[in-house]
PAFI-203158 format. One record per residue (C-alpha): x, y, z. Coordinates in steps of 0.001 Angstrom, whole numbers, padded with zeros to 6 digits, always signed. Layout:
! PAFI-203158
XYZ
...
! end
This chain:
! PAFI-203158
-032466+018270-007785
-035839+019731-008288
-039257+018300-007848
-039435+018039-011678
-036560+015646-011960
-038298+013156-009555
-038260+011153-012183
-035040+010971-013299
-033915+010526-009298
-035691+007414-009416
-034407+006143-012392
-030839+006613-011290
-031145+005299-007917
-033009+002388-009456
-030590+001573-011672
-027638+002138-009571
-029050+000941-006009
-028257+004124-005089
-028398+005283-001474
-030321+001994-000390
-032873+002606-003032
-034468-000887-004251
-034073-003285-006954
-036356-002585-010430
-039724-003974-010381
-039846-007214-012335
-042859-009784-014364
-045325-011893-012226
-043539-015105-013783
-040037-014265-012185
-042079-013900-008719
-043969-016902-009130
-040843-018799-009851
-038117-017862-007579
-037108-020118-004693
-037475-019707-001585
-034401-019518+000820
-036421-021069+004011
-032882-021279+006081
-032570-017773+005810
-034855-015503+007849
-034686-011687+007676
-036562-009359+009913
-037929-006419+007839
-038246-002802+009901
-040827-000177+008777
-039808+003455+009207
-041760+006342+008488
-040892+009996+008333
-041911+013554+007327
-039941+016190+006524
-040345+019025+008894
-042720+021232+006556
-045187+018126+006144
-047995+018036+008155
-049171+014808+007687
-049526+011557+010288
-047499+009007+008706
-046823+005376+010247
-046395+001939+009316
-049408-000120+009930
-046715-002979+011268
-043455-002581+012828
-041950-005167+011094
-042566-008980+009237
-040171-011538+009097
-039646-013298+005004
-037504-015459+003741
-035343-014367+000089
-037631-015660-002711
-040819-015127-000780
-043785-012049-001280
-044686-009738+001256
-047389-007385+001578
-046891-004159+004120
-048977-000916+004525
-048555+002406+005455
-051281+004916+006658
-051233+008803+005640
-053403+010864+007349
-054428+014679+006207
-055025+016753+009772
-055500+020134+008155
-058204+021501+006938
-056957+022043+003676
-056013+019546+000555
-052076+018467+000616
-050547+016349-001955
-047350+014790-000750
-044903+012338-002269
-042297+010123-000497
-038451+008638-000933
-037733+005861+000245
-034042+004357+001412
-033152+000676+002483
-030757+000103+005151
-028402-001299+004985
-027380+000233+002019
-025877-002835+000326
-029274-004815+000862
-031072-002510-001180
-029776-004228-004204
-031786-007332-003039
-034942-005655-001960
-037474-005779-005008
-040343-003602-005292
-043534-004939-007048
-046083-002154-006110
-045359+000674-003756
-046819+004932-003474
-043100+006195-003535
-042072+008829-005881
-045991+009551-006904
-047998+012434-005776
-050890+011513-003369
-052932+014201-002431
-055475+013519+000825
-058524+015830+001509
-059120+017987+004704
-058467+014759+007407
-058509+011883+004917
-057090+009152+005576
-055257+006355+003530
-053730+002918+003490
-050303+002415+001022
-049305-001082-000098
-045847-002065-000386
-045770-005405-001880
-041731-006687-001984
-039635-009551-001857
-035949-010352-000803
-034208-011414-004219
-032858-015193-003501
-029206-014196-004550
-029663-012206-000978
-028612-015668+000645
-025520-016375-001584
-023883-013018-001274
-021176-013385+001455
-021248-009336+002049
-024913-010551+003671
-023866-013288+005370
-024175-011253+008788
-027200-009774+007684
-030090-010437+009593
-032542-007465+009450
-033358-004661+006686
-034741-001746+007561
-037482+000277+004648
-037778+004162+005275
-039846+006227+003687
-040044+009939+003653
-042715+011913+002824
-042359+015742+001779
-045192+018287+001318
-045123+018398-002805
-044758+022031-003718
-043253+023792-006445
-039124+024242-006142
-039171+020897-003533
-035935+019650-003568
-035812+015862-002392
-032661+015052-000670
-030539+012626-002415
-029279+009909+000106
-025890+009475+001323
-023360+006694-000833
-022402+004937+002327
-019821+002227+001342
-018498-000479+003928
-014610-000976+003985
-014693-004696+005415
! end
């Protein structure tokens, strides 16, 4: 897949929860309604990674936040240019594990868009998410207590080719 079909990758792995890949964003009236599952805690993980060929400092501002299903969350991210030259990157992003990414909802997040940084600029990303309620009545997340959001970011270049994540599928 070639850094043109970005795009396209997302769609697909939006649609499909593909790979851990997170629910479709939804309206401000679904958020403000939804009901919160206060009996069932889940400790949210923040990864960070660059591929090998991207020189930027990337890092979660928090390790991880503890929510509820039904409930907003705000997390950031900080990208930091050391060269001395421009470089635009842009990130993936995988949920783990891989059957929870169905429940994880995006509202705002800097994944699949370009963000270039100056010679040693540095910037904060918002991920704003919640936990879709249904999380709590799905008995393949019954044992589920922690998700884990990774994000990858790549040096965007012509010909980049972002890896498509592994279908892992549990046999229990």
């Amino acid at each position: 897949m070639s850094y043109a079909a970005v795009p396209l990758y997302r769609i697909f792995c939006q649609a499909y929860g593909y790979g851990g890949t997170t629910g479709n964003e939804v309206s401000g009236e679904v958020v403000e309604n939804m009901k919160k599952v206060t009996t069932r805690p889940i400790k949210v993980r923040f990864n960070a990674d660059v591929n090998a060929s991207m020189r930027w400092n990337f890092r979660p501002q928090q390790t991880e936040i503890v929510v509820v299903p039904g409930e907003t969350a705000l997390a950031f991210y900080t990208a930091r240019n050391p060269a001395d030259t421009p470089v635009t990157g842009i990130s993936t992003y995988n949920v783990v594990p891989f059957e929870a990414g169905q429940y994880f909802n995006k509202i705002q997040c800097f994944c699949f868009e370009e963000q270039m940084l100056n010679p040693h600029e540095q910037v904060d990303m918002p991920v704003f998410f919640y936990i879709d309620p249904e999380f709590a009545e799905d008995p393949k997340m019954e044992l589920v207590d922690s998700i884990t959001l990774s994000y990858t970011f790549f040096e965007a270049k012509e010909g980049l080719k972002l890896p498509i994540p592994s279908y892992v599928r549990s046999h229990s």
